[in-house]
C-alpha positions as CSV (number, residue, x, y, z in Angstrom):
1,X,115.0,108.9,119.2
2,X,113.4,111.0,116.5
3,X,110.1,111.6,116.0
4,X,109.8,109.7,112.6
5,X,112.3,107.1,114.1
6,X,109.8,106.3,117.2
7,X,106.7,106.6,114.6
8,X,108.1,103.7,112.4
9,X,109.0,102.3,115.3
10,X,105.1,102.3,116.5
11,X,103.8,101.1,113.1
12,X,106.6,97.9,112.9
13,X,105.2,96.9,116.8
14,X,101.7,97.2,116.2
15,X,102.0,95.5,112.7
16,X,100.5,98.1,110.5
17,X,101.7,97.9,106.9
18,X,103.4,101.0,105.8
19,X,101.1,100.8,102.5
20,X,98.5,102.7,104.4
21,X,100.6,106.0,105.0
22,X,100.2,106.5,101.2
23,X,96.5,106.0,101.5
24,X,96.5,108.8,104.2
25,X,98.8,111.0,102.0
26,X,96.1,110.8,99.1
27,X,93.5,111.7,102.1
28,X,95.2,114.4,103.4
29,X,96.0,115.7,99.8
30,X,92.2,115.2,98.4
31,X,92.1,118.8,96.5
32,X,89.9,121.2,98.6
33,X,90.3,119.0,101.6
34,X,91.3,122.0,104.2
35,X,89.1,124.0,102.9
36,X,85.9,121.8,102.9
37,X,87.1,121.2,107.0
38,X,86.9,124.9,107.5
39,X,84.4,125.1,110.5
40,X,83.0,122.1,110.1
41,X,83.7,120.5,113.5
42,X,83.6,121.3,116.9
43,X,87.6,122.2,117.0
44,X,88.0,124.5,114.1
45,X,85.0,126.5,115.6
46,X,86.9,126.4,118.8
47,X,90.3,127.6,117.0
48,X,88.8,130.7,115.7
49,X,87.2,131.8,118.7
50,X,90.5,131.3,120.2
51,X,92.3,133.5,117.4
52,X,89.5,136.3,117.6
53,X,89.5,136.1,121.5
54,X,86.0,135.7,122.1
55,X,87.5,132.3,124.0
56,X,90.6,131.4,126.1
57,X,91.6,128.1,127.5
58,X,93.2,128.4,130.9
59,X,95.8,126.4,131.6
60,X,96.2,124.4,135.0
61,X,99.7,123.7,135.7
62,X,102.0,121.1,134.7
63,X,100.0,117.9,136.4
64,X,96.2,118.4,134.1
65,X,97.6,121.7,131.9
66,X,94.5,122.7,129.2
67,X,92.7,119.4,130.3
68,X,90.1,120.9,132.4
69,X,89.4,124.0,130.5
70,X,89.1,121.6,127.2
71,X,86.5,119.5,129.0
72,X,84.1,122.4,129.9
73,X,85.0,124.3,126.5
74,X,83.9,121.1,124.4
75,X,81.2,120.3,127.1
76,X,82.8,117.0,127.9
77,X,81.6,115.7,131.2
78,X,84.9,114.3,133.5
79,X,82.4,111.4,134.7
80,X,83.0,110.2,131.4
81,X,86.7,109.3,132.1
82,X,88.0,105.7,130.7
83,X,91.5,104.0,131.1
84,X,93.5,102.4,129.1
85,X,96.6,100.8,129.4
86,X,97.5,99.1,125.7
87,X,100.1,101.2,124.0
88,X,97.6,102.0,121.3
89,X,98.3,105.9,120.6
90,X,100.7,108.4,119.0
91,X,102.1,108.6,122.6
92,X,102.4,104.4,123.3
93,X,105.5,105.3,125.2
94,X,104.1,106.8,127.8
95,X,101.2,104.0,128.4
96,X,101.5,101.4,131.0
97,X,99.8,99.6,133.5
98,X,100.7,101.7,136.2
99,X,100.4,104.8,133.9
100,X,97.4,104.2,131.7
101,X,95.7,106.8,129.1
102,X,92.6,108.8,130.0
103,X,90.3,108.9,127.5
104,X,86.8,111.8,127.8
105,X,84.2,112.2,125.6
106,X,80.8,113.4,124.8
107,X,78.3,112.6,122.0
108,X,80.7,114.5,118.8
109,X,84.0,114.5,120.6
110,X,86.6,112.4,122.5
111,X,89.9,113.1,123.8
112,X,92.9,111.8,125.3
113,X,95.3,112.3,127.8
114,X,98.9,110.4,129.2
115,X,100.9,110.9,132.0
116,X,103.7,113.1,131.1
117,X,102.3,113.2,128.2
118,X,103.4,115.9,125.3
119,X,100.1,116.3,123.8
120,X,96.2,115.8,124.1
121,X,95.1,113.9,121.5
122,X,91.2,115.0,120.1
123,X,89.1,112.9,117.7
124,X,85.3,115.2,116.4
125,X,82.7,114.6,114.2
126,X,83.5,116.1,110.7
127,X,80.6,117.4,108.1
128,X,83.6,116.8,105.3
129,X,85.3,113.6,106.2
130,X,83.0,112.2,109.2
131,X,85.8,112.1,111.6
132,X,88.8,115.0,112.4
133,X,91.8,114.2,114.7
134,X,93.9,117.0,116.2
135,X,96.6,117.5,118.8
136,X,97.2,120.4,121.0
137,X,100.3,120.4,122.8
138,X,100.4,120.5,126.5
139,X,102.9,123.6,127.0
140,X,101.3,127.1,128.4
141,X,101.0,129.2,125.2
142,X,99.3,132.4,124.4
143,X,97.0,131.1,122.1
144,X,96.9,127.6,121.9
145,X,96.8,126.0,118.4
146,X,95.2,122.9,117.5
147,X,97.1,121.0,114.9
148,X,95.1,118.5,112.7
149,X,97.2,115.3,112.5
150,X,94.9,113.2,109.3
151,X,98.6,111.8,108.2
152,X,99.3,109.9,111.1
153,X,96.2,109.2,112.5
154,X,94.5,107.5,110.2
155,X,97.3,105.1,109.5
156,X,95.4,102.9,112.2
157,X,91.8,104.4,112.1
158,X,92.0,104.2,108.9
159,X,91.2,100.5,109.8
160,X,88.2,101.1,110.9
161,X,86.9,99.8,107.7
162,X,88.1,100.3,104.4
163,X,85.5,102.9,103.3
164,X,87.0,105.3,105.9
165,X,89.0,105.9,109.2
166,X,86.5,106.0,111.9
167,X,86.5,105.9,116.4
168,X,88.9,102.5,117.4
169,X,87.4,101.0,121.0
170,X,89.6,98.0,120.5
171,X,90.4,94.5,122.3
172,X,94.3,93.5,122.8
173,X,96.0,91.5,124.5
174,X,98.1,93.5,126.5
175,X,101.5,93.1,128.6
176,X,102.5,95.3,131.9
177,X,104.0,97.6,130.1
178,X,101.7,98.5,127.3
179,X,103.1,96.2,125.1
180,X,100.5,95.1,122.4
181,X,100.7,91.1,122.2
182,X,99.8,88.1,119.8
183,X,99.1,90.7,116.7
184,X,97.2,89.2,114.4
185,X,98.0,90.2,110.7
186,X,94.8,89.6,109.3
187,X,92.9,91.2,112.0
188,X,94.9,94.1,113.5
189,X,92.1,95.7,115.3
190,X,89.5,93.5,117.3
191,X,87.0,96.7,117.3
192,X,84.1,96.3,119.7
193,X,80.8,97.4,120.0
194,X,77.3,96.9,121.8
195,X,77.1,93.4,119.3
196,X,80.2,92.2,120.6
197,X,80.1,88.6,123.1
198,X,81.6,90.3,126.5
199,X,84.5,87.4,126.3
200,X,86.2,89.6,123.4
201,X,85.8,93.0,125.2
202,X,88.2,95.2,126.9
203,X,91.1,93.6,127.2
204,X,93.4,96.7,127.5
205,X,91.1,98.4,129.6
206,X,90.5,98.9,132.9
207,X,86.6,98.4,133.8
208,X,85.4,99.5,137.4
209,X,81.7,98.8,138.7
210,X,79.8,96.0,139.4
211,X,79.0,93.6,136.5
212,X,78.0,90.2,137.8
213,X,78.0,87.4,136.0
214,X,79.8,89.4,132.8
215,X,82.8,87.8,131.6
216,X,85.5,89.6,130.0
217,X,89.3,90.6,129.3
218,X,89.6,94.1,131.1
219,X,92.0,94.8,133.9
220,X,94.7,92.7,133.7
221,X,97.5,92.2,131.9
222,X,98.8,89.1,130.1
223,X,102.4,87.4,130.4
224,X,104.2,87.8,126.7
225,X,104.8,84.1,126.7
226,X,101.2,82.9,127.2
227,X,99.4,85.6,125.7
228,X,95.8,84.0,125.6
229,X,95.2,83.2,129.2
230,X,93.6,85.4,131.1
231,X,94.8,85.7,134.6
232,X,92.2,86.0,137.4
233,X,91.2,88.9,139.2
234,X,89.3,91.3,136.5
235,X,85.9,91.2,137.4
236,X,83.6,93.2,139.5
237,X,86.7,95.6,140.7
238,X,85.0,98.9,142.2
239,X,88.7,100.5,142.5
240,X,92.1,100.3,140.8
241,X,93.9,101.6,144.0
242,X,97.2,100.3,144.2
243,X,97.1,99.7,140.7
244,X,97.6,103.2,138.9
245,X,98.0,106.5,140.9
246,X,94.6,107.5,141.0
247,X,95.7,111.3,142.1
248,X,96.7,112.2,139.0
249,X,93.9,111.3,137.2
250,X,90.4,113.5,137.5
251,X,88.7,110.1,138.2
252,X,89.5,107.5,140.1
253,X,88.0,104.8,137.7
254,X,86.8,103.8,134.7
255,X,83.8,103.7,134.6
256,X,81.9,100.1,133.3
257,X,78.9,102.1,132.0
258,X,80.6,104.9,130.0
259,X,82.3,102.1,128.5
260,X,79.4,100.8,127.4
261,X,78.3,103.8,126.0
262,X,81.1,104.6,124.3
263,X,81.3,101.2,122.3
264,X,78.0,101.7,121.4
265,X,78.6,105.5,120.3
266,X,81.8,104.6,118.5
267,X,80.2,101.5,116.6
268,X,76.9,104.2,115.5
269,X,79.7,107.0,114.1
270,X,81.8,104.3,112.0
271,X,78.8,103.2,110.6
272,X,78.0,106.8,109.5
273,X,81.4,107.4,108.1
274,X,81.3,104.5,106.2
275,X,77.1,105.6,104.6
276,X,78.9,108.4,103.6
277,X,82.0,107.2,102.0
278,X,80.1,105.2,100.2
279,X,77.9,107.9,98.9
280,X,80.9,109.5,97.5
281,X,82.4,106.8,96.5
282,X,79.3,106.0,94.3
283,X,79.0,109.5,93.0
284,X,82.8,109.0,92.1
285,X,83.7,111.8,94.4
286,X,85.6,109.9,97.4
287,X,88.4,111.4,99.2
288,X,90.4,108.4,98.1
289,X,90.5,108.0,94.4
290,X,89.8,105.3,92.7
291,X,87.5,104.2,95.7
292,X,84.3,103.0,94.5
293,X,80.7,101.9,95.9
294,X,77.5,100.6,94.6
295,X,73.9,100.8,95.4
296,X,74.1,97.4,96.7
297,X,77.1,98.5,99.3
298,X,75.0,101.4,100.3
299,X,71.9,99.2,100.9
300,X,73.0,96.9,102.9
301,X,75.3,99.3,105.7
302,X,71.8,101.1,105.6
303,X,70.3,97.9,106.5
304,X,73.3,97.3,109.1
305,X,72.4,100.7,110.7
306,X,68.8,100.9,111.1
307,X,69.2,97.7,112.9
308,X,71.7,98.9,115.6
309,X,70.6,102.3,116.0
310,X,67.5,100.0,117.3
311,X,69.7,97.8,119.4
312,X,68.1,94.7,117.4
313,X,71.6,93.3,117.6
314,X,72.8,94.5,120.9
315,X,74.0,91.5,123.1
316,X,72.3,91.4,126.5
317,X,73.5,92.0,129.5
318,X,74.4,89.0,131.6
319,X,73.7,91.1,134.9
320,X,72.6,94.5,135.9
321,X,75.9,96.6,135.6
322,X,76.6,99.6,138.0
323,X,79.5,101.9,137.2
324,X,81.8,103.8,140.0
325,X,81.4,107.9,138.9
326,X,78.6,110.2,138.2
327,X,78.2,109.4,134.4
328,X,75.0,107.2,134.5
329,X,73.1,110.2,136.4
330,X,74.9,113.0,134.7
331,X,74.8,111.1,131.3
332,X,70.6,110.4,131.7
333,X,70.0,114.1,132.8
334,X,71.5,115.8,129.9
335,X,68.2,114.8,128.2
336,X,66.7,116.1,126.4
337,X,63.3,114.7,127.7
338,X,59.8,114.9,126.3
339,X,57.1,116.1,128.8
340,X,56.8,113.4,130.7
341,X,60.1,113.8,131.6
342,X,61.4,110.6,129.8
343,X,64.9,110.4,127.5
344,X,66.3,108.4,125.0
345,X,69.2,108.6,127.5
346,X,68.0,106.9,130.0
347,X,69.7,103.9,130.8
348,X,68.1,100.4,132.1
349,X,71.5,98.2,133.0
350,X,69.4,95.4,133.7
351,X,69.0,93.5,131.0
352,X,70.5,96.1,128.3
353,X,72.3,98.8,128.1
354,X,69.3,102.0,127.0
355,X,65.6,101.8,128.2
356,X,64.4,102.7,124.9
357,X,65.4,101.3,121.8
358,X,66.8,104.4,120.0
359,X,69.4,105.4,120.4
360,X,70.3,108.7,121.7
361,X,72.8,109.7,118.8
362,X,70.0,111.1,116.8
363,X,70.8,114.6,118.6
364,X,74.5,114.2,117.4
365,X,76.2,116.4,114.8
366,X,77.2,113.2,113.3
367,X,73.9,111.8,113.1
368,X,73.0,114.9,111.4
369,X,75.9,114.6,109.1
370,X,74.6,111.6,107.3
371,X,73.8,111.6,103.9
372,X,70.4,113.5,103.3
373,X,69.1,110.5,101.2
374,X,70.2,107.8,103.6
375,X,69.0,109.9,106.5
376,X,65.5,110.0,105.0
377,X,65.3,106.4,103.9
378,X,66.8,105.3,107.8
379,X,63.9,107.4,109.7
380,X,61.6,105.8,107.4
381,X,63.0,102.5,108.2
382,X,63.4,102.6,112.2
383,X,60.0,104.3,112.5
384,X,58.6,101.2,110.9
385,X,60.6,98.9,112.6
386,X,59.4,100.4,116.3
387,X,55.9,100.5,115.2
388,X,56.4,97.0,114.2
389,X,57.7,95.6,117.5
390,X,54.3,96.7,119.4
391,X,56.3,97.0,122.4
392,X,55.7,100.0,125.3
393,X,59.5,100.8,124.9
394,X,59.7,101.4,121.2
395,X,55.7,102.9,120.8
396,X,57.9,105.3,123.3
397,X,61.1,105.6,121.6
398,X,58.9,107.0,118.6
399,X,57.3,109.0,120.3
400,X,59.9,110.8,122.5
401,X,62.0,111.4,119.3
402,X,58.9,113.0,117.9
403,X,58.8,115.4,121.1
404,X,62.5,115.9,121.1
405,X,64.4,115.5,117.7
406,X,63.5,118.6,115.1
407,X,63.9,117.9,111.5
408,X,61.9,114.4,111.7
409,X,60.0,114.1,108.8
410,X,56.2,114.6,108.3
411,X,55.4,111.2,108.4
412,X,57.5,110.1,112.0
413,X,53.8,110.9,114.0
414,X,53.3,110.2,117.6
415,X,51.6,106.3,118.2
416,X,49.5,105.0,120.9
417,X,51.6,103.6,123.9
418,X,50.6,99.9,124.7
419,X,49.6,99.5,128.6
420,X,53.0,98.2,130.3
């Protein structure tokens, strides 16, 4: 089957109408578009200090090839690995059950991996279009070459809202062999985040740790003629062996609380993308044309934001969740921490996901990459709504971003911390 054959192929299964390759055309056309990307993310920095030799990415043999050099390159911590069996990628093929895609990431990048696979598939933050995706294929080569793949890509990111294509931690029903089931038209992409009820989360996914009382959809698969039910046997599992090989992965899970994260990172950088399409598209500037915003669109994502950088929306945690790698420690020690030693990293996985109620994506490039306006007007906002909840966990929020984050403006001052 031919490339383009299979591709169409992919689009006609998943249910994605064709319409939207011509709005990725007019993305991937926007006049100055390649050069505005020039160094602008993590990847094309990497790809010149490839091409001037000042880096080199080793390659490991056939079974992880650039994998593990790529991880330490893009400082990407392996703890972070995820699993995911719905055939949900430019290489659905190859996804299964027994054969699921590995997924890394760290605060401004993600990638992922298949079995056999023919490429590793890369997703950064973007000062020019909030996101970039890339492939670099898995062969030995001189000097590897990432390709940027906008065109395809975005024909289903680009549903991560209609402002602009964005991260996609999705919920599908899912048969054994990858097979996406009961599509829903109007709804293609169930996205998921930290606001989402855990009975629409993760089906598609395998989840390993300890979650207690959490219901939801990861883990199995569902029988194509009764897509709905969900068949027993998905919670609390602490190891998928004789489910999926795990000697061929770097991890052995999937790790519950890097899930977690993730949806909550993912749901923070759409929300981002989407400020700052709409700044363009109300300065009449936006990558797609004819795209348009107003004050009043603008206002209320801002609105939208301030609240979940906060976690006001986050929905609790049913039990305390434990995970099955090294992410929760290795994820809380990357800091960085004030000088009582305390992080906006830290996790509490009792009752919530984070300790403090900030989240720790203020250190991101793509926190950095919002709108300078929007940026001003959201610190103003979330320092007001911390001071306002006269809680000890947001007084120290406030005031470990104020230890921690430069570029805070004047007025974000350290408060008094409320006894405990």
């Amino acid at each position: 089957m031919s490339g383009g054959t299979r591709k169409a192929r992919h689009w006609a299964l998943i249910g994605v109408p064709l319409a939207a390759a011509a709005i990725a055309a007019l993305i991937a056309a926007a006049p100055g578009r390649a050069q505005e990307a020039e160094a602008s993310n993590l990847i094309e920095a990497l790809q010149r200090r490839l091409d001037d030799g000042s880096a080199s990415l080793a390659h490991a043999g056939e079974a992880q090839g650039y994998l593990p050099a790529l991880l330490k390159e893009l400082g990407i911590p392996r703890s972070s690995q995820l699993l995911v069996f719905s055939g949900s990628s430019l290489q659905f093929d190859r996804i299964s059950q027994r054969t699921p895609r590995a997924i890394y990431y760290q605060d401004d990048a993600s990638l992922g991996v298949v079995q056999q696979g023919r490429l590793i598939e890369l997703i950064v933050s973007d000062k020019a279009t909030g996101v970039a995706f890339y492939t670099l294929d898995v062969e030995k080569a001189e000097k590897p070459r990432f390709t940027r793949r906008t065109g395809e890509c975005i024909i289903c990111h680009g549903f991560a809202s209609r402002w602009a294509p964005g991260l996609m931690v999705a919920d599908y029903e899912t048969g054994p062999n990858g097979q996406l089931l009961n599509l829903d038209p109007r709804n293609l992409f169930r996205l998921t985040d930290h606001r989402t009820p855990f009975e629409g989360r993760y089906g598609g996914w395998y989840v390993t740790g300890t979650t207690g009382a959490m219901k939801h959809k990861g883990n199995v698969t569902r029988d194509p003629a009764y897509p709905m039910d969900v068949p027993a046997g998905g919670l609390n599992l602490t190891s998928l062996s004789g489910r999926i090989d795990t000697s061929r992965y770097l991890e052995p899970g999937s790790d519950a609380v890097s899930l977690l994260t993730l949806e909550h990172q993912a749901g923070l950088v759409n929300l981002i993308t989407r400020i700052n399409a709409q700044y363009r598209g109300l300065n009449n500037t936006s990558l797609v044309p004819g795209l348009r915003a107003t004050q009043a669109d603008i206002d209320a994502s801002l609105a939208e934001l301030e609240a979940y950088i906060t976690f006001a929306d986050e929905v609790p945690l049913p039990s305390p969740v434990t995970g099955t790698s090294a992410f929760s420690r290795e994820f809380a020690a990357a800091g960085p921490a004030d000088g009582r030693g305390r992080s906006l990293r830290q996790f509490d996985l009792k009752t919530r996901l984070f300790r403090y109620p900030l989240s720790y994506m203020i250190y991101s490039q793509a926190f950095d990459n919002l709108h300078p306006d929007a940026r001003s007007r959201l610190l103003a906002r979330v320092y007001d709504r911390l001071r306002a909840a006269r809680t000890p966990e947001a007084a120290a929020a406030i005031n470990i971003a104020a230890a921690t984050k430069p570029g805070l403006p004047d007025t974000w001052k350290p408060v008094p911390e409320p006894a405990r």
